[in-house]
C-alpha positions as CSV (number, residue, x, y, z in Angstrom):
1,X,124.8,89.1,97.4
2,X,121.5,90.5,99.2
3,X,120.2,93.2,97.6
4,X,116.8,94.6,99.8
5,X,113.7,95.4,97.9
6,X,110.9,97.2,99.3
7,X,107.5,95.5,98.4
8,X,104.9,98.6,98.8
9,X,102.1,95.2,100.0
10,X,104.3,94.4,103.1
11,X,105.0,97.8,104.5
12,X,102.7,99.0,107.5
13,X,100.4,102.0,106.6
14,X,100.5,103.5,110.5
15,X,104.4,103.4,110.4
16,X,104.4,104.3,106.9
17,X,102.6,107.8,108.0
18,X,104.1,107.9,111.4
19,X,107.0,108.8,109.5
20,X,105.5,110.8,106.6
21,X,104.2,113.2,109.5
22,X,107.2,113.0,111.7
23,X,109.3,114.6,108.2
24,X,106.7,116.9,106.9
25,X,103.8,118.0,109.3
26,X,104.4,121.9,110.3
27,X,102.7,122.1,113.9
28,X,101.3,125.7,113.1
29,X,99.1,123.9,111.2
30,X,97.4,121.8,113.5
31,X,98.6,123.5,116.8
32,X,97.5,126.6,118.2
33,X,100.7,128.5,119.9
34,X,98.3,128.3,123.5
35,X,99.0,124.5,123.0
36,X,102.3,124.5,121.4
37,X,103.5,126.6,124.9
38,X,101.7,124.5,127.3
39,X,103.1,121.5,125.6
40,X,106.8,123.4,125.3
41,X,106.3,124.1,129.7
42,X,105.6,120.1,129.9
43,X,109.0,119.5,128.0
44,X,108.0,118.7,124.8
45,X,110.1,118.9,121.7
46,X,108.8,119.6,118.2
47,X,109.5,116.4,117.3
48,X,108.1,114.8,119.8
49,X,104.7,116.3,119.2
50,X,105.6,115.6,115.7
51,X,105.4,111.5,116.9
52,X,102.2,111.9,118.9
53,X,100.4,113.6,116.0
54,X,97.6,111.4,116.1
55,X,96.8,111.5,120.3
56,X,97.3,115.5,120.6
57,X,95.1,116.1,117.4
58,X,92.4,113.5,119.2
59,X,92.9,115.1,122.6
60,X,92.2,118.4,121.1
61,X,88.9,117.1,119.2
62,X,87.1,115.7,121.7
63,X,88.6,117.1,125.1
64,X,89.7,121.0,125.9
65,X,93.2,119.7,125.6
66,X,94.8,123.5,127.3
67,X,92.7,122.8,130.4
68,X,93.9,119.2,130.6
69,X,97.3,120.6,129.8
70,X,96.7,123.3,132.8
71,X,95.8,120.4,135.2
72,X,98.9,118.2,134.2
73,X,101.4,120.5,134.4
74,X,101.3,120.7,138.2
75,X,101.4,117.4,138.4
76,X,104.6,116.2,136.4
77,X,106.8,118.3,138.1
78,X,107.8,115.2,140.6
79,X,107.5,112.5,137.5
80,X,110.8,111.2,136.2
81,X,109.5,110.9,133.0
82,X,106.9,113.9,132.2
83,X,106.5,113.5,128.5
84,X,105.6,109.8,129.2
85,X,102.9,110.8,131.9
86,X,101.3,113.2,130.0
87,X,100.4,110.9,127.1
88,X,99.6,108.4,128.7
89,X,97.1,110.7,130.9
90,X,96.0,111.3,127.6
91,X,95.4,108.0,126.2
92,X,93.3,107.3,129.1
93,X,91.4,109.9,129.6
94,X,90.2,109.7,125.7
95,X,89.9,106.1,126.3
96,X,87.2,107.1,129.4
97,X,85.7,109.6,127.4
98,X,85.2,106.8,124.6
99,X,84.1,104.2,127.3
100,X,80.7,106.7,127.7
């Protein structure tokens, strides 16, 4: 009989907090209700701002992530998948702003 056994060595640290912050982050704390109501008119869910932790809290750090927001939503009414365009406008636009 197989019995799993989970070797703390092996696991992945990014998935490992992926899911710590997915369970236990409260978005008060690191969002602002401005953001948390342009994300919720872009379709968001709390969970999944909960999984993109990590890109909002950059976008917010080094860009003016409600007037990117602003700009965006305009543009994703037409997309079929807006929560999709909007990060990955995101990603890009840090990874520009990183490029300089």
């Amino acid at each position: 009989m197989f019995y799993p056994i989970a070797i703390p060595r092996n696991r992945d640290e990014h998935v490992e907090r992926k899911d710590l912050l997915s369970q236990k982050v409260n978005l008060s704390a690191f969002l602002d209700k401005v953001d948390r109501e342009y994300l919720a008119k872009l379709g968001f869910s709390d969970r999944q701002i909960k999984n993109n932790y990590d890109l909002i809290l950059s976008a917010k750090k080094e860009l003016d992530l409600v007037y990117e927001l602003s700009l965006l939503i305009g543009k994703v009414r037409g997309k079929k998948n807006p929560q999709g365009y909007v990060i990955s406008t995101l990603k890009g636009k840090l990874k520009d702003k990183k490029i300089k």
